[in-house]
N, C-alpha and C positions, 0 to 999 in steps of 0.2 A: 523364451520365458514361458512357463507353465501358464496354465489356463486359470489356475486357481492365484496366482501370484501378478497376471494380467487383469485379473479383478478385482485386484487391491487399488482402488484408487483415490489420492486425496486432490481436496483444493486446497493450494498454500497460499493463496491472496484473497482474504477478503474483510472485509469494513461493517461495522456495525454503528449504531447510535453514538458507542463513545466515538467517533472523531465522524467521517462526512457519513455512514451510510444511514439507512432510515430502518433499519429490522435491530433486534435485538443479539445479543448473542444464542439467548435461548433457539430463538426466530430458525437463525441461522443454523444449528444443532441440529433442532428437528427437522428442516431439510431437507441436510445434508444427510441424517437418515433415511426419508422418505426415498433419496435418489437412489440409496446404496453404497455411497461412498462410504470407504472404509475410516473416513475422518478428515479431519480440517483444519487450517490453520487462521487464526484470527490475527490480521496484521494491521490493526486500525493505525491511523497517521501519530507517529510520534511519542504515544501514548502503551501503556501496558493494564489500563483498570477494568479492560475489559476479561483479560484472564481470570480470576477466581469463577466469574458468571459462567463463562465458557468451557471452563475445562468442569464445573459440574453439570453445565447441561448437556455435555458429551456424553460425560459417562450416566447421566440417565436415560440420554436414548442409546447408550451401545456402540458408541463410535468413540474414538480417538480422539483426541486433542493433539497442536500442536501450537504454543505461544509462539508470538512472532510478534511485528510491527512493521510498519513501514514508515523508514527516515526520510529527512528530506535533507537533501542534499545534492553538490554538484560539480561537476571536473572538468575541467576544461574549459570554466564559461558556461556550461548547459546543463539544466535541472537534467539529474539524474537521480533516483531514486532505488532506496537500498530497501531489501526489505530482511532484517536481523531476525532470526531463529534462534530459540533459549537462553537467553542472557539471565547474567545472573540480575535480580531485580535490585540485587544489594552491593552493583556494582557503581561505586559512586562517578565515580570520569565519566560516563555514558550517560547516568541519570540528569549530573549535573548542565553536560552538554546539552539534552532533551529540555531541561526548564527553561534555559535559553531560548531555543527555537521557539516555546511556546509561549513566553512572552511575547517576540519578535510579533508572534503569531496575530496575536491578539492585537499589538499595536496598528498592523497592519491592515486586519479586519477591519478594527472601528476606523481607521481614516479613507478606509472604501464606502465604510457606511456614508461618512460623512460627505464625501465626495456622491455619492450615488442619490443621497437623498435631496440633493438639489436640485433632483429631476421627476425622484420619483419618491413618494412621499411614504419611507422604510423609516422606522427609526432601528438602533443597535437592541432594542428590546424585541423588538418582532424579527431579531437575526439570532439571538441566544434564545428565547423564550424560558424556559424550565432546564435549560442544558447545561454542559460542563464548555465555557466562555475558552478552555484552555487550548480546548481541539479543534474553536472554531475558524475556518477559510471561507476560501470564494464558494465554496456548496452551498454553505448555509446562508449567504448575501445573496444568491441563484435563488434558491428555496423560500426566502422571506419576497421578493420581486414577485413567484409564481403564486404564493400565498395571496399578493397584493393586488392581483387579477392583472398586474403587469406582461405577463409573458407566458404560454401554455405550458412550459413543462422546464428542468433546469438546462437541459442543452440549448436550448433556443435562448436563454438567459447568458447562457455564456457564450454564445453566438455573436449576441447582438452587444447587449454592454458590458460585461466584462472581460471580454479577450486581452491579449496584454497590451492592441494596439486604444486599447479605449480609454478615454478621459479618467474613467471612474480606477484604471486600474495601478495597482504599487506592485513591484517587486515585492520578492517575501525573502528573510534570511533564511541561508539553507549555510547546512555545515558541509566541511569539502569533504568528498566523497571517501579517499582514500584514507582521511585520517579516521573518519568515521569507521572503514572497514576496522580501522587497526583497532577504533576503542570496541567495535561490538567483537573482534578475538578475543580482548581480553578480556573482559565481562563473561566470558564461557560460550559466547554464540557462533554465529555464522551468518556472511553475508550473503546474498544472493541480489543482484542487479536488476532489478525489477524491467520491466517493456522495456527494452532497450531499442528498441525501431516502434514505437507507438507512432501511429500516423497523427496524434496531438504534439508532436513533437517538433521543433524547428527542424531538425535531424536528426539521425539514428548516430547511435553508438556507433564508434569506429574500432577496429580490429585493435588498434593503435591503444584506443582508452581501455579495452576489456584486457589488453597485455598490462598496462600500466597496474590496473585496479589490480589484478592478478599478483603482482609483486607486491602491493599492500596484504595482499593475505586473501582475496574474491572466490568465496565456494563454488559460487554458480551462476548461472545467467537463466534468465525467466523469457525462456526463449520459444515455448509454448503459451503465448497470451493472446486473447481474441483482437486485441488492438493493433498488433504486432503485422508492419506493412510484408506482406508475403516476398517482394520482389528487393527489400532492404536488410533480409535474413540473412541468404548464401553468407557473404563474407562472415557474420557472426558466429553462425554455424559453424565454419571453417576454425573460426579463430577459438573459438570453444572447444571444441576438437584436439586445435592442435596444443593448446595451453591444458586438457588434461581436465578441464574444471567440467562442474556436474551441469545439465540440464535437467530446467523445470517448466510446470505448467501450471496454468491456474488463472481463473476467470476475474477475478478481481472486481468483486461480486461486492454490488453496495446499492442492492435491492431495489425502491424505485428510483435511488438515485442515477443509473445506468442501466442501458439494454443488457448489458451485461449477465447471463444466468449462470447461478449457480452448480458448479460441475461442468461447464459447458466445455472447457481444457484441463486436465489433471495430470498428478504427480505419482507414476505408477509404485506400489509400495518397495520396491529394491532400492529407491533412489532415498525415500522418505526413511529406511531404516539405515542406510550410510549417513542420511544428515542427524540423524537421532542418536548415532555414536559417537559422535563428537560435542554435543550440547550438554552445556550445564543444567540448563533445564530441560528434558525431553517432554513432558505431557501436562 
């Protein structure tokens, strides 16, 4: 790879205000300027209203856009999370799909609230404040607890009361992975398999799931992410490899919501200009 084509490099995962992160798109923009990345991709949860913000405060500072999101979804029995590149925004199976989850979403929020606040004295207002109620999860129920002088920061929040073995905590509906790969191909996207060995995981991805997903149509696996347990790689690795699909990288950057820094893993530009020819939407 050439020197000038080695420093092309994007973040394809990361969150802003519209779903759990706390910066804005702008926020995130200028950044990702400041670093030198050659551009970014906004993949808030579920959600697409962060794109118009995004792709102009790109091209104000000089950098690239790339719409995205990240689904939620799961195969096998175990959250596993997609994260779709360029969809058509007027693609209604997909959209429709999406309003679903975010109902489910919110159902599930407020009977965490309501479960949580028998302890700790949150109400579902000091969990939305001024925000969009659509994109809300356990972040924002983490975040109104740290607001409440409850807990120092949101990890320690999800530590202590909301992990999935805690009283306060619900399952959330998630769409199956594989049908979702199918509806973000049609829609004009592409999918790519988000942390697939994240050490917050019961377990990593198996060779086994990343084949199956594969036969739904799976562009790529997010196989460069700082979550991503080192010694539960190899077989993924392997199995990406030998299935042909792309690898990527990216910080999954949602500002003080996570240690997580922005540009900290990226997606060198040969990779980023292959997933950008096949997208309905590229920028």
């Amino acid at each position: 790879m050439a020197d000038s084509e080695a420093m092309r490099a994007y973040d394809l995962h990361t969150h802003s205000v519209h779903s759990d992160g706390t910066t804005t798109p702008e926020e995130i923009a200028r950044e990702a300027a400041t670093l030198g990345l050659a551009g970014f991709a906004l993949t808030d949860h579920d959600t697409i209203s962060g794109w118009p913000e995004a792709r102009e405060a790109a091209a104000a500072h000089g950098i690239e856009f790339l719409p995205g999101m990240e689904l939620t979804t799961q195969h096998a029995g175990y959250s596993r999370h997609l994260l779709g590149y360029g969809m058509d925004p007027a693609a209604a199976e997909l959209f429709a799909a999406l309003d679903h989850v975010r109902t489910a979403r919110i159902e599930r929020a407020r009977e965490m609230v309501r479960r949580v606040s028998r302890d700790y004295a949150i109400r579902w207002e000091d969990v939305v404040g001024d925000g969009d109620a659509r994109t809300v999860g356990r972040p924002h129920v983490a975040d109104a607890l740290v607001a409440g002088g409850y807990f120092p920061d949101r990890s320690t929040a999800f530590e202590v009361a909301l992990h999935p073995g805690s009283p306060y905590y619900l399952g959330t509906y998630a769409l199956d992975t594989s049908d979702t790969i199918r509806m973000v191909h049609r829609a004009g996207g592409r999918a790519v398999l988000a942390h697939p060995a994240a050490m917050r995981q019961r377990s990593a991805a198996t060779p086994k799931d990343i084949a199956e997903l594969a036969v739904a149509g799976l562009w790529g696996v997010e196989l460069n992410h700082p979550e991503n347990r080192e010694d539960w790689l190899p077989p993924l690795v392997a199995a990406v490899a030998e299935l042909g699909l792309e690898t990527t990288g990216a910080s999954d950057y949602h500002g003080a919501g996570k240690t997580n820094r922005l540009g900290e893993r990226t997606t060198p530009g040969d990779v980023v200009d292959r997933l950008r020819a096949d997208l309905a939407v590229s920028r």
